[in-house]
ZAFIZA-197321 format. One line per field, with one value per residue (C-alpha): residue number from 0; x, y, z; residue in one letter. Coordinates in pm, 1 decimal, m for minus. Layout:
<atoms>
i c(NUM ...)
x c(X ...)
y c(Y ...)
z c(Z ...)
aa c(A ...)
</atoms>
This chain:
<atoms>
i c(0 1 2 3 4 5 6 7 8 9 10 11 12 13 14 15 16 17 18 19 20 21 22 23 24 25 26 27 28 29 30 31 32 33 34 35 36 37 38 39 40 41 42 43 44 45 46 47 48 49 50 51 52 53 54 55 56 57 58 59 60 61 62 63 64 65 66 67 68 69 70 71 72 73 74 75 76 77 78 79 80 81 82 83 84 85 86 87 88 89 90 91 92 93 94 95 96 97 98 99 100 101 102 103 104 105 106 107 108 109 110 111 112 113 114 115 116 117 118 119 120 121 122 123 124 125 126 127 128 129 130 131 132 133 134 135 136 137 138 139 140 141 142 143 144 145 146 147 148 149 150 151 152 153 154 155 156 157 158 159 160 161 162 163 164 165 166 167 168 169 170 171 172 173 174 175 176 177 178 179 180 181 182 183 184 185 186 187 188 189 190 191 192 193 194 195 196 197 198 199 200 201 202 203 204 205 206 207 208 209 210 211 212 213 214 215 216 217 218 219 220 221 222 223 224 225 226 227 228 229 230 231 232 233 234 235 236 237 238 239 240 241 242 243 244 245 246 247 248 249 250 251 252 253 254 255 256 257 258 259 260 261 262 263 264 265 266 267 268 269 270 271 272 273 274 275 276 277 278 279 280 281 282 283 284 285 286 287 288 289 290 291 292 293 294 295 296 297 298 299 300 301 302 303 304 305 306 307 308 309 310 311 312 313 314 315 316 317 318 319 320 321 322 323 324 325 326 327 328 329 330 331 332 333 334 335 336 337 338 339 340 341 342 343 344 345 346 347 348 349 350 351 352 353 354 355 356 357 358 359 360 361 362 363 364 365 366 367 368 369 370 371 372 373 374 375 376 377 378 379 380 381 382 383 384 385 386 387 388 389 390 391 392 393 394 395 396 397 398 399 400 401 402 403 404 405 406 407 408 409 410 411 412 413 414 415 416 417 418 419 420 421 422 423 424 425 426 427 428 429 430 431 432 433 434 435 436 437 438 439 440 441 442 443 444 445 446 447 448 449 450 451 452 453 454 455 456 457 458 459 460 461 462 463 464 465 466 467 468 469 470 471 472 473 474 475 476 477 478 479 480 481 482 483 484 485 486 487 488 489 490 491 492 493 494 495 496 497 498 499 500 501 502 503 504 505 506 507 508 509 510 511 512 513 514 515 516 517 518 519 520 521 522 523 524 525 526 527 528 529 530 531 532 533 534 535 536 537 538 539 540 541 542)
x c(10859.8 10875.3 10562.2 10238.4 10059.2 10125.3 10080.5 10247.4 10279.7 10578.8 10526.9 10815.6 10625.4 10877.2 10842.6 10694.4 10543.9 10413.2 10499.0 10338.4 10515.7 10238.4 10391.1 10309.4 10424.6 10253.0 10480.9 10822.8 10933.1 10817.7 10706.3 10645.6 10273.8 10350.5 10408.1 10259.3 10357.7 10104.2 10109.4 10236.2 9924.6 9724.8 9562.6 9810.1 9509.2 9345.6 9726.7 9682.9 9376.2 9438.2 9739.5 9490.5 9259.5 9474.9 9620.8 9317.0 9208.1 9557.3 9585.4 9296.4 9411.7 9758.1 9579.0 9391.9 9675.7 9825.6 9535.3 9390.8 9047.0 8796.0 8642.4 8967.9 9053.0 9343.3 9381.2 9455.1 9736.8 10107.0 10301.7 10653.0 10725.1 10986.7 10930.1 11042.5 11002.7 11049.7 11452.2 11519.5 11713.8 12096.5 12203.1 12592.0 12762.0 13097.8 13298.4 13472.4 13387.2 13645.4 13513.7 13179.9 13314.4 13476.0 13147.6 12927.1 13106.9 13098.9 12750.8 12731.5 12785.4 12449.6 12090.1 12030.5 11922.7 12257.5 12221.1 12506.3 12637.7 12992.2 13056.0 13261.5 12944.8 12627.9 12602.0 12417.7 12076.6 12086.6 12246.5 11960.9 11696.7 11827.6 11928.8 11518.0 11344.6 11075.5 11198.5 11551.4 11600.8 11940.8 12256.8 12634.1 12839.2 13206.7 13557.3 13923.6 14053.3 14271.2 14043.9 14233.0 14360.2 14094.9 13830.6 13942.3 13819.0 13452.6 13402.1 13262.1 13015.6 12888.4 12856.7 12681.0 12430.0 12385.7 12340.0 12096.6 11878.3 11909.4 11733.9 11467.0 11371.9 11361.7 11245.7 11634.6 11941.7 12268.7 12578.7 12856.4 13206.8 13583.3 13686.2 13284.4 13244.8 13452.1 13399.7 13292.1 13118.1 12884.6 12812.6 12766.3 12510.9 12300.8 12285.1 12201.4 11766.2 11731.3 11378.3 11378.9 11543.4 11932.0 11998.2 11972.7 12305.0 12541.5 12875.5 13100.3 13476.6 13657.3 13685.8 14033.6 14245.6 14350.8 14230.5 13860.1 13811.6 13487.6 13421.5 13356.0 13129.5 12957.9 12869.9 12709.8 12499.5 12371.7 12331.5 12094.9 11858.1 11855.7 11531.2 11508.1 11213.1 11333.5 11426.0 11748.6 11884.7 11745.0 11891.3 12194.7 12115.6 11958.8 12269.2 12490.6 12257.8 12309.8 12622.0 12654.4 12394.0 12548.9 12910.2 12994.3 13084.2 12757.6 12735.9 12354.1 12316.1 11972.0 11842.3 11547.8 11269.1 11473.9 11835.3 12057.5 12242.6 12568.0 12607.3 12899.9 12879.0 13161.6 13102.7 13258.5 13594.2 13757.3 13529.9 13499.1 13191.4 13040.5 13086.3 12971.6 13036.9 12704.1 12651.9 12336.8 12320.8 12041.4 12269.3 12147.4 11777.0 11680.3 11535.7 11598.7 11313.8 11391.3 11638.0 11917.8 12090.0 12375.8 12119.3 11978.5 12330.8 12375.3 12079.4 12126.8 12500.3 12321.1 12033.6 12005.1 11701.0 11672.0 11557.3 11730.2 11809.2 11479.7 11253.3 11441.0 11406.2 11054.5 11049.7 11273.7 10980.7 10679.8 10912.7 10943.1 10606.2 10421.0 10723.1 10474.5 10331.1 10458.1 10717.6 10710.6 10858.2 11026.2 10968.9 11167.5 11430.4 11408.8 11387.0 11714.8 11881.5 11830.4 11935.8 12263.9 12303.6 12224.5 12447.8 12722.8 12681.9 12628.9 12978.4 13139.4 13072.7 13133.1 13544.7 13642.0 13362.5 13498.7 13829.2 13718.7 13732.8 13434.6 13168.9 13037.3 12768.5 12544.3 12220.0 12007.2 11735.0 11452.9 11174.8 11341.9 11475.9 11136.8 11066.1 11412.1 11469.6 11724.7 12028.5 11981.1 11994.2 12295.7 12457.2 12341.6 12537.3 12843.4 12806.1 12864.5 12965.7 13338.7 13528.4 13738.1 13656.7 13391.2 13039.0 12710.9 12410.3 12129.8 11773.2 11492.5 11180.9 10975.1 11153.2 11287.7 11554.3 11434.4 11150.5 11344.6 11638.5 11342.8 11357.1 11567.9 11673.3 11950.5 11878.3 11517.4 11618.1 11854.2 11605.1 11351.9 11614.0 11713.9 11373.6 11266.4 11637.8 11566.9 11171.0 11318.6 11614.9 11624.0 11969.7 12064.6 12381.9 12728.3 12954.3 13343.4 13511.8 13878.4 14038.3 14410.9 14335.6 14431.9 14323.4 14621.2 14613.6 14362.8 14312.7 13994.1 14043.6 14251.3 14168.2 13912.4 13649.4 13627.6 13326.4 13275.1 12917.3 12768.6 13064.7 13024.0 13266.7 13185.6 13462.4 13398.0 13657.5 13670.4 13722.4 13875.7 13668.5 13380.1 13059.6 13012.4 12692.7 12716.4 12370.5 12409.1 12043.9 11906.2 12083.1 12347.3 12724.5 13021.7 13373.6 13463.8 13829.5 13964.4 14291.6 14477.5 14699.8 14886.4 14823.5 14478.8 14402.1 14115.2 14154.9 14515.8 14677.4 14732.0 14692.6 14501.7 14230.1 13935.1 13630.1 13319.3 13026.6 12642.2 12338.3 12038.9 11769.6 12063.2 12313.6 12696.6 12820.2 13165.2 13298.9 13645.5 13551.0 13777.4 13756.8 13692.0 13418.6 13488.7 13266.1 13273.9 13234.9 13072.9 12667.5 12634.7 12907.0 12799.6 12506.3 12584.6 12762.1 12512.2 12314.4 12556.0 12563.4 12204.4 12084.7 12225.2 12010.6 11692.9 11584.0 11428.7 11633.8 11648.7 11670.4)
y c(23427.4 23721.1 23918.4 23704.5 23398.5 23377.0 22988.3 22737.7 22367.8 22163.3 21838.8 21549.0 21262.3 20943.2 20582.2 20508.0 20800.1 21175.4 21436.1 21762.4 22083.0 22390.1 22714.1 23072.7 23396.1 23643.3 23901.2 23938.3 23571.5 23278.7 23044.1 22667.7 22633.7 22250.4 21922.0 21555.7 21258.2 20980.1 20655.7 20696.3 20713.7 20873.3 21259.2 21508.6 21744.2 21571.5 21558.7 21958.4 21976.5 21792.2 22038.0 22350.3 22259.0 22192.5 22544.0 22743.8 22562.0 22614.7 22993.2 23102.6 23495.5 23336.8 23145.6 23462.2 23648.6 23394.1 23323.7 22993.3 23141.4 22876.8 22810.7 22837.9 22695.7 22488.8 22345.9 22693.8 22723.9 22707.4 22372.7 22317.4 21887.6 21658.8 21337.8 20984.6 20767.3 20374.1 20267.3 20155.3 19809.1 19814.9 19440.1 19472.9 19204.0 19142.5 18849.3 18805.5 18824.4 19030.9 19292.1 19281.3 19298.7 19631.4 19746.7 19649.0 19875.3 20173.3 20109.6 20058.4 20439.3 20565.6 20524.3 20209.1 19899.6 19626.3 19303.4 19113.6 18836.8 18717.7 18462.7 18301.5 18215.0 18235.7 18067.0 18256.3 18215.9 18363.5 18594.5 18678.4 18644.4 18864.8 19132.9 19056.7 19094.3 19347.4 19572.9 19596.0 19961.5 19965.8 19691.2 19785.0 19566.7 19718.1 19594.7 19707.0 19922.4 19725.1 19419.2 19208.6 18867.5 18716.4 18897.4 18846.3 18560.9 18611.2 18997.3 18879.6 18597.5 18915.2 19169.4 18988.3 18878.9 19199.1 19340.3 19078.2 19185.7 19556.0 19464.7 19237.1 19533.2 19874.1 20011.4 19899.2 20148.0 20043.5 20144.6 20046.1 20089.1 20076.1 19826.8 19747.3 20044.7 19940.7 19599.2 19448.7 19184.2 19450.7 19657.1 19354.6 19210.7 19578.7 19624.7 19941.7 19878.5 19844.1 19999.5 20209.2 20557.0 20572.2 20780.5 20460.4 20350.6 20517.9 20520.4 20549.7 20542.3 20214.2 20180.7 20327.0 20581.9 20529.4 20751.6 20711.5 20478.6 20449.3 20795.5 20914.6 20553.0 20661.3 21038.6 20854.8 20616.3 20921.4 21114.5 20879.2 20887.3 21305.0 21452.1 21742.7 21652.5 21403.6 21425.8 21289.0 21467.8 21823.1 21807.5 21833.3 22207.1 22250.5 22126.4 22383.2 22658.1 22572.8 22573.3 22920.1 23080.6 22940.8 22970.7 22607.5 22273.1 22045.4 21691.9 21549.8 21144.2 21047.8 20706.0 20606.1 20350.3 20309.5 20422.7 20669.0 21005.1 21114.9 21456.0 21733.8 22064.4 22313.3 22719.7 22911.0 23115.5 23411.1 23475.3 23144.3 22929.5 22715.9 22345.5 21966.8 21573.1 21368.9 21020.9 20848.6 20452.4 20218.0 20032.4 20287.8 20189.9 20092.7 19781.8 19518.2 19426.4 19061.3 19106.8 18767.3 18614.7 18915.6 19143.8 19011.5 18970.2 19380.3 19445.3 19166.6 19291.6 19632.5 19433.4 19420.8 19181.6 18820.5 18749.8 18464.1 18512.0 18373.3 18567.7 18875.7 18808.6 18808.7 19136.5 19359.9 19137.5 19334.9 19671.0 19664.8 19555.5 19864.7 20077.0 20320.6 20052.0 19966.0 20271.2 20260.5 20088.1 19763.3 19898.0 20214.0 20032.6 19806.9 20057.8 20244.3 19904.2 19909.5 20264.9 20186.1 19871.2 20126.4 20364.9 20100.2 20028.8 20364.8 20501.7 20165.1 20281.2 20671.0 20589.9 20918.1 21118.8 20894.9 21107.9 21456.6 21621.2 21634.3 21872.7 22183.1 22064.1 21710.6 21666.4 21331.4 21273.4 21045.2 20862.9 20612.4 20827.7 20992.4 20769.7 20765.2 20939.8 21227.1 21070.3 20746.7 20910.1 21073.5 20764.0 20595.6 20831.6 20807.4 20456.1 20442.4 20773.8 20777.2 21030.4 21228.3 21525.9 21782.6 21809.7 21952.2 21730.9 21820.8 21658.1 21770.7 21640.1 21827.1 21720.1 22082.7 21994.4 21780.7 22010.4 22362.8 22210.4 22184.3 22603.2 22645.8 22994.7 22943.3 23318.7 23232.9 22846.5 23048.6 23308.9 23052.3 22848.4 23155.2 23181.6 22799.1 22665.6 22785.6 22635.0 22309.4 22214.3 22055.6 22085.2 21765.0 21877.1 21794.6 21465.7 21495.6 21158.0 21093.7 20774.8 20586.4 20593.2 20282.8 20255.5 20160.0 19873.8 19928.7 20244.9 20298.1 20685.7 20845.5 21225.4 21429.5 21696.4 22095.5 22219.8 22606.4 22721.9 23038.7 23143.9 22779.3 22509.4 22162.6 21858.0 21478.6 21205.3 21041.9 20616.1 20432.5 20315.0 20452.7 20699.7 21003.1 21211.2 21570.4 21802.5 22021.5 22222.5 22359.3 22680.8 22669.4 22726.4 22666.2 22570.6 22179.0 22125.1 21782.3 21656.2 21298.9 21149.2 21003.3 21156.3 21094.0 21172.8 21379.6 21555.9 21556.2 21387.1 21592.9 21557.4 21884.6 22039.0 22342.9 22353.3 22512.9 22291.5 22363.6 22219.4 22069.1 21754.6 21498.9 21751.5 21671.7 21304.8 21231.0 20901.4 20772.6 20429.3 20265.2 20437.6 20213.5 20083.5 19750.2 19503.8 19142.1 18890.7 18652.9 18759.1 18745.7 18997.4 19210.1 19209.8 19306.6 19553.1 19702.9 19728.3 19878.5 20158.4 20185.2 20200.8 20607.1 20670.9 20488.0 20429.4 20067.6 19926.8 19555.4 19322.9)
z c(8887.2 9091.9 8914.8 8846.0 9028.4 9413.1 9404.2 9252.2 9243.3 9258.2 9128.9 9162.9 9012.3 9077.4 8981.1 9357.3 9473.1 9365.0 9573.1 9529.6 9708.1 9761.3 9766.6 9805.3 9765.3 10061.4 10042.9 9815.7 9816.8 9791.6 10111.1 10123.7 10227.8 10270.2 10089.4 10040.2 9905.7 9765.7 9579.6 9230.9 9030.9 9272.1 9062.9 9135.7 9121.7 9451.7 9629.0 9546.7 9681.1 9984.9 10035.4 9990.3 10227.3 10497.0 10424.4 10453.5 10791.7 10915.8 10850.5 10641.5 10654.0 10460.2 10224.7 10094.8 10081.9 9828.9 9646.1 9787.9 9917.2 9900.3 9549.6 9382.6 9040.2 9129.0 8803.0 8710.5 8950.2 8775.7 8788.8 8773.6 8763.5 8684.6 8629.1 8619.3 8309.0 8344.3 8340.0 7971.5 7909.8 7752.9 7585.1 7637.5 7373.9 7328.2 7260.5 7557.6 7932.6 7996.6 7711.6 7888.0 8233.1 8085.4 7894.3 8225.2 8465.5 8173.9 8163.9 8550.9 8580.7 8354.5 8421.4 8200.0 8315.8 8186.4 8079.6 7956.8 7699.8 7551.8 7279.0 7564.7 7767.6 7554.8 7199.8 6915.5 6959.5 7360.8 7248.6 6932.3 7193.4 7470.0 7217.5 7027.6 7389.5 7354.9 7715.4 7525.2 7401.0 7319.4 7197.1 7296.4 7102.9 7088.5 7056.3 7117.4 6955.2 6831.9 6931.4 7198.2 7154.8 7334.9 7067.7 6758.9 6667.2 6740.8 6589.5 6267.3 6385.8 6678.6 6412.9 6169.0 6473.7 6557.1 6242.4 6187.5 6499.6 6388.5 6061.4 6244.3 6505.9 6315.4 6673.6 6899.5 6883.1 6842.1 6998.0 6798.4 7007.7 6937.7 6640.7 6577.5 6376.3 6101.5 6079.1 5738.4 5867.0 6005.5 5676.4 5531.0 5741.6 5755.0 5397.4 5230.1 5269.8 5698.9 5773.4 6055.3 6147.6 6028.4 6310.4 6531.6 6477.5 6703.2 6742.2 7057.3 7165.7 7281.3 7677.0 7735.2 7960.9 8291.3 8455.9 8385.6 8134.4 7883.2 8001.9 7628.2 7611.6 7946.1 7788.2 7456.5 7669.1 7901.2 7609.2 7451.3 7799.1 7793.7 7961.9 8060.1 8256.8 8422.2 8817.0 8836.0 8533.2 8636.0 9004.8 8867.5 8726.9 9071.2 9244.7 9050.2 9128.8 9470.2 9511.2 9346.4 9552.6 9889.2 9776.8 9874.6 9755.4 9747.8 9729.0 9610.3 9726.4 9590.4 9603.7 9389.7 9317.2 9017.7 9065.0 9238.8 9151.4 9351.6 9208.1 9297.2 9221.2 9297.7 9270.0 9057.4 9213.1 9033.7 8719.8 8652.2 8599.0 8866.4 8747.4 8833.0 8825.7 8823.4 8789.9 8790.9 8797.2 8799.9 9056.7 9324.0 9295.7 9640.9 9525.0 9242.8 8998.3 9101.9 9376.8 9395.8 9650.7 9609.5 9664.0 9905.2 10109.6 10052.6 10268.3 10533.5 10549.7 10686.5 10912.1 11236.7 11247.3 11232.2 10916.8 10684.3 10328.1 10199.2 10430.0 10333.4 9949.1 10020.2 10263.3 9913.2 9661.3 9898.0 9948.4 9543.9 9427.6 9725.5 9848.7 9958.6 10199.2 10559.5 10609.4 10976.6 11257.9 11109.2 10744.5 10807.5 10928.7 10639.5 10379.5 10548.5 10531.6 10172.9 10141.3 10272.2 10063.3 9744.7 9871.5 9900.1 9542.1 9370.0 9575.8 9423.2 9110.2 9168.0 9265.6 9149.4 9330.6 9626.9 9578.7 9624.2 9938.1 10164.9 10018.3 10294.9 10216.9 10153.2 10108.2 10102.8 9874.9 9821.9 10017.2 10178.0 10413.3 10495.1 10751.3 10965.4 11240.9 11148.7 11342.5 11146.5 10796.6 10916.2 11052.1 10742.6 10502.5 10696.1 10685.4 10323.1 10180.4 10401.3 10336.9 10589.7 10672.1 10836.8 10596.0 10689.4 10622.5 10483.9 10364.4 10104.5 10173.9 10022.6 9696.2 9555.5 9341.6 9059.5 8966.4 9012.1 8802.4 8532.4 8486.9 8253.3 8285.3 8529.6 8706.6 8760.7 8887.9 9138.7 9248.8 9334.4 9532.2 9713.4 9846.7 9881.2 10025.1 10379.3 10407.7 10185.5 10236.5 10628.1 10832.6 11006.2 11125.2 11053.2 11087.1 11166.5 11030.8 11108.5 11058.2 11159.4 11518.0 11750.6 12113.5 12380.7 12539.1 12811.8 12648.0 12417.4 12448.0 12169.7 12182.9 12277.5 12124.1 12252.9 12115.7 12143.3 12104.2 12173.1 12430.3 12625.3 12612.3 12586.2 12646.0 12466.0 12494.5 12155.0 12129.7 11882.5 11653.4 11800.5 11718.7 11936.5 11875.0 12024.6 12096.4 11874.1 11787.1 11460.4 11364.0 11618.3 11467.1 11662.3 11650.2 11653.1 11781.2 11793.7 11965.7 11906.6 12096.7 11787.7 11426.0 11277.1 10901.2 10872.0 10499.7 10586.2 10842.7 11150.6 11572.8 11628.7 11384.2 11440.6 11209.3 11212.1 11246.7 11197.5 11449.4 11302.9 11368.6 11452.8 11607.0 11569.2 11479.7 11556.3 11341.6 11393.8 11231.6 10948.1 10624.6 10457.5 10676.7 10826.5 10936.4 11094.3 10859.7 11116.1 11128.3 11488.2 11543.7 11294.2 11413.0 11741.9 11623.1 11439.5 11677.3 11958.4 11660.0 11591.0 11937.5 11936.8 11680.0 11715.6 12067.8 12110.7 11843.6 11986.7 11635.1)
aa c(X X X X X X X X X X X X X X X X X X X X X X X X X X X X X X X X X X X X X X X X X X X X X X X X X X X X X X X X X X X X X X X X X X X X X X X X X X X X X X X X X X X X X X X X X X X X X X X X X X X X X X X X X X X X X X X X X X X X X X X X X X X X X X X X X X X X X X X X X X X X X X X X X X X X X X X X X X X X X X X X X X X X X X X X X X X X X X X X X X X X X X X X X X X X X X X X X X X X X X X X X X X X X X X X X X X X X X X X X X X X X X X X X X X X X X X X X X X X X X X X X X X X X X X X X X X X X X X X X X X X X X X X X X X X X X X X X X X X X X X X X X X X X X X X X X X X X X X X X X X X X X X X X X X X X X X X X X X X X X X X X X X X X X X X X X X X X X X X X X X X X X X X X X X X X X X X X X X X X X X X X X X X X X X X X X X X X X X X X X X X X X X X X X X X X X X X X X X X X X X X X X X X X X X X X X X X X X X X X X X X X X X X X X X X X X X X X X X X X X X X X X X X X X X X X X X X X X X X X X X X X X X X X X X X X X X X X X X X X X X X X X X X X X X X X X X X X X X X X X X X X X X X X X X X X X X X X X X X X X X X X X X X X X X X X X X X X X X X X X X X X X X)
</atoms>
C-alpha cells in the first residue's frame, strides 16, 4: 500500500451499523481524514461521500493533495471491509441434561447462536422440530466417550432421530461428537442414498480434559463459521499485528450487535512467533433477540435508574429492534449498562483468558461505547474485566481492526497499522487494580498513591474499597507508586509497587474494589452504590 492510490476506504459493515473510515496518504504514510458511522443499510457510497465533502470544506489544500478534489470518482477509490453476516443457529442434542449442560458451555465459547434439548426433558417430536426449524444451520449430537451411565440408554432412539432429520434436510450439518460417531443406530438410520453434500457430516472429539475441556469440539464448531471477511474473526490477525509492532501484550474486548470477542495476543520474544487466544461468543452480543427475565436481571444488576423488570424488557426490545436510535443521555447510559452485562457474560465464559496477567495494553471495541464519556468506558471495563494489575486502555472508534485484519499479507496488515495506530487507536489512560485490602476500624485509608510526572510529585490517599481517578492528560507518562499499609495483591501480592502509567481521555483510575466484583444483593443498595461510583464519571448522574 505504500505506492498507488492516496485514498482509501475502510469499511466495517456490522449487523447495526456501517462505519466507513476515510483515509489518506499526503505525504509517506497514511492519515485518517475521518470516520462515520450510519444505520446498517444505509449506501456505503453516500457514508463516503458524506466523509469527502466534509474533508474538502475542512482543508481543501489536503484533500487535493490526496486526491479528493471535487468531481472525484469515489466509487473508484480502494476499499478494504469486513463484514458481519447474521449469527447462524446450533441444535445441541444429547440425551442427558448434564451432556447438554457440557455441550452448551463448549458451544458457549464460539460464535453460534445454542439452542438446546435432552431426551431427559424433551420427547421426540420437540426434539424433530427444533432440530427441522428452518434458522437451524447446524445439529451437535455427541456422547461420552465411553457414553455415561446416565446416556446409555437413549443413544440409539437420538441417533436414529437425528439421522432421520439429516435425510429430511439435505441443506443442515451435522456434528457428530464422542461415542455418536460410531453408533449403529446412526448408519443405520442415514443409509447409503442421503441427498445432499457428504461433506456435511462432521465429526468432533468428546468434551474431555481438565484443563480446557471440548476445546478440540470448540475448534470444529469455529471452524465451520470461518470468514475471512468477517470482523470479529479478522481482528484477531489485527490484534497479533499489534502486538508485534508495539512489542506488548494486547487484550481486544469487543462487544457486538451480535456477540463479543475477548482476544489476547502476546509478541513474539527471542525468534519466536508472535501468538494469540481468541474467543468469540454470541453470549457477548449486547442485546438478546428476545431478551428473558435473566437477561433482563444482567442489565438491571448494572442500572442505576428506576426502571422495573418489565419496563426494562421493553427499553433492550427498542435498543435491539433500532440500536442506532436514542444513543444519548439516558440511552448511553443504557447501552453501557448492557455493555457491562455482555462483558459479564463473555469473561464468564473466557475463564482461562481471566487467568492471564493484565495485558499493557486493552482496547475496547464496538458502538456501544461510542456514546460514553471516556471515564465511564474505563470504569465500565474494570467493572467486569478484573484482573490485578496496571493496563493501559485504549478505544477504536473509528473501527480499524476488523477491516485491516482482512489484508492478508501480514507485512502489509502491519505497515498500515504502523501508520493508522496513532490517528485510530484513542488512549484512555490506564487503571491500577489491587485487591485484599481492609479499612481499620475508623480507618477507610489503607495506602496511598505517589505519582511522578514530568519531574512533579503528586500524593493520593487510597480507601478501601474505593475508586480514585487521578488527572492524568493524553500523552503524559509517569511513574505510579503505590504503598499499603498491610499487603495488597496486585499481580503478586506485595505492600509497595512502581509502574509506569500512560495519560489519556479518562486519566488514571485507581480500583481497590473486590476482585471478584461484589455487589449488594438488595436493589436499593446497589443502587446507591452505583451511583456513588458513577457520579466520577458522568457528572449529573442522579437515577
Amino acid at each position: 500500500m505504500s505506492n498507488g492510490p492516496r485514498t482509501l476506504a475502510i469499511i466495517d459493515a456490522g449487523a447495526a451499523t456501517t462505519g466507513v473510515t476515510l483515509v489518506g496518504r499526503p505525504d509517506r504514510r497514511w492519515r485518517i481524514l475521518g470516520w462515520l458511522a450510519a444505520p446498517a443499510g444505509a449506501p456505503e457510497a453516500s457514508i463516503l461521500g458524506v466523509l469527502a465533502d466534509r474533508v474538502r470544506a475542512a482543508d481543501p489544500e489536503l484533500a487535493a493533495a490526496v486526491g479528493l478534489a471535487a468531481g472525484t470518482d469515489l466509487d473508484a477509490m480502494p476499499r478494504l471491509a469486513s463484514r458481519s453476516a447474521p449469527p447462524r443457529t446450533l441444535a445441541v442434542l444429547a440425551a442427558s441434561r448434564r451432556s447438554v449442560a457440557l455441550l452448551e458451555n463448549v458451544a458457549a465459547r464460539t460464535a453460534w447462536h445454542v439452542l438446546g434439548a435432552s431426551t431427559e426433558t424433551h420427547d421426540p417430536r420437540e426434539m424433530t422440530e427444533l432440530a427441522l426449524r428452518a434458522d437451524v444451520a447446524a445439529v451437535l449430537v455427541a456422547a461420552g466417550d465411553p457414553p455415561g451411565p446416565d446416556e446409555k440408554a437413549a443413544l440409539d432412539d437420538l441417533a436414529s432421530l437425528v439421522a432421520a432429520v439429516a435425510r429430511r434436510r439435505p441443506d443442515l450439518t451435522v456434528i457428530l461428537g464422542g461415542s455418536m460417531r460410531g453408533r449403529a443406530a446412526w448408519a443405520e438410520g442415514l443409509g447409503t442414498d442421503m441427498p445432499g453434500d457428504p461433506g456435511r457430516i462432521v465429526e468432533a472429539p468428546a468434551v474431555g480434559g481438565r484443563k480446557l475441556p471440548g476445546e478440540g469440539l470448540r475448534r470444529v464448531l469455529d471452524g465451520l463459521l470461518a470468514d475471512p471477511a468477517a470482523g470479529r474473526q479478522a481482528m484477531v490477525a489485527s490484534a497479533l499485528s499489534l502486538a508485534d509492532l508495539l512489542d506488548r501484550r494486547i487484550e481486544v474486548i469487543e462487544i457486538g450487535y451480535d456477540g463479543g470477542s475477548r482476544i489476547v495476543a502476546t509478541p513474539g520474544a527471542g525468534g519466536d512467533e508472535p501468538t494469540v487466544l481468541a474467543i468469540t461468543s454470541a453470549r457477548g452480543a449486547l442485546v438478546a433477540d428476545d431478551p428473558d427475565d435473566v437477561a433482563v436481571d444482567q442489565v438491571l444488576a448494572w442500572t442505576t435508574g428506576s426502571l422495573d423488570r418489565h419496563r426494562m424488557g421493553d427499553r433492550l426490545r427498542d435498543l435491539r429492534s433500532r440500536p442506532w436510535a436514542d444513543a444519548t443521555a439516558d440511552g448511553a447510559r443504557l447501552r453501557l449498562s448492557a455493555a457491562r452485562a455482555a462483558m459479564t457474560r463473555l469473561a464468564a465464559v473466557t475463564p482461562d483468558l481471566a487467568a492471564l496477567a493484565a495485558p499493557d495494553l486493552t482496547i475496547a471495541a464496538g458502538g456501544c461505547f461510542a456514546a460514553a464519556p471516556p471515564a465511564a468506558v474505563a470504569l465500565a471495563v474494570a467493572d467486569t474485566i478484573r484482573r490485578t494489575g496496571s493496563t493501559q486502555l485504549a478505544l477504536d472508534p473509528a473501527r480499524l481492526l476488523g477491516p485491516i485484519g482482512t489484508i492478508e499479507d501480514p507485512v502489509e496488515r502491519r505497515a498500515l497499522l504502523a501508520d493508522l495506530v496513532g490517528d485510530g487507536i484513542v488512549p484512555l489512560g490506564s487503571v491500577v487494580l489491587a485487591s485484599g485490602l481492609a479499612a481499620r476500624r475508623g480507618d477507610p485509608a489503607v495506602g496511598h498513591l505517589t505519582l511522578d510526572l514530568d519531574g512533579a510529585t503528586a500524593r493520593h490517599d487510597l480507601a478501601a474499597g474505593a475508586l480514585a481517578f487521578v488527572d492524568l492528560p493524553a500523552g503524559g507518562r509517569g511513574v505510579a507508586t503505590l504503598e499499603f499499609r498491610e499487603t495488597a495483591r496486585i499481580g503478586t501480592r506485595t505492600r509497595r509497587v512502581s509502574m509506569p502509567v500512560t495519560g489519556g481521555l479518562a486519566g488514571l483510575l485507581v480500583d481497590l474494589r473486590d476482585v471478584p466484583l461484589r455487589l449488594p444483593d438488595r436493589r436499593d443498595r446497589r443502587r446507591s452504590l452505583l451511583q456513588q461510583w458513577s457520579a466520577a464519571v458522568w457528572p449529573g448522574e442522579d437515577r
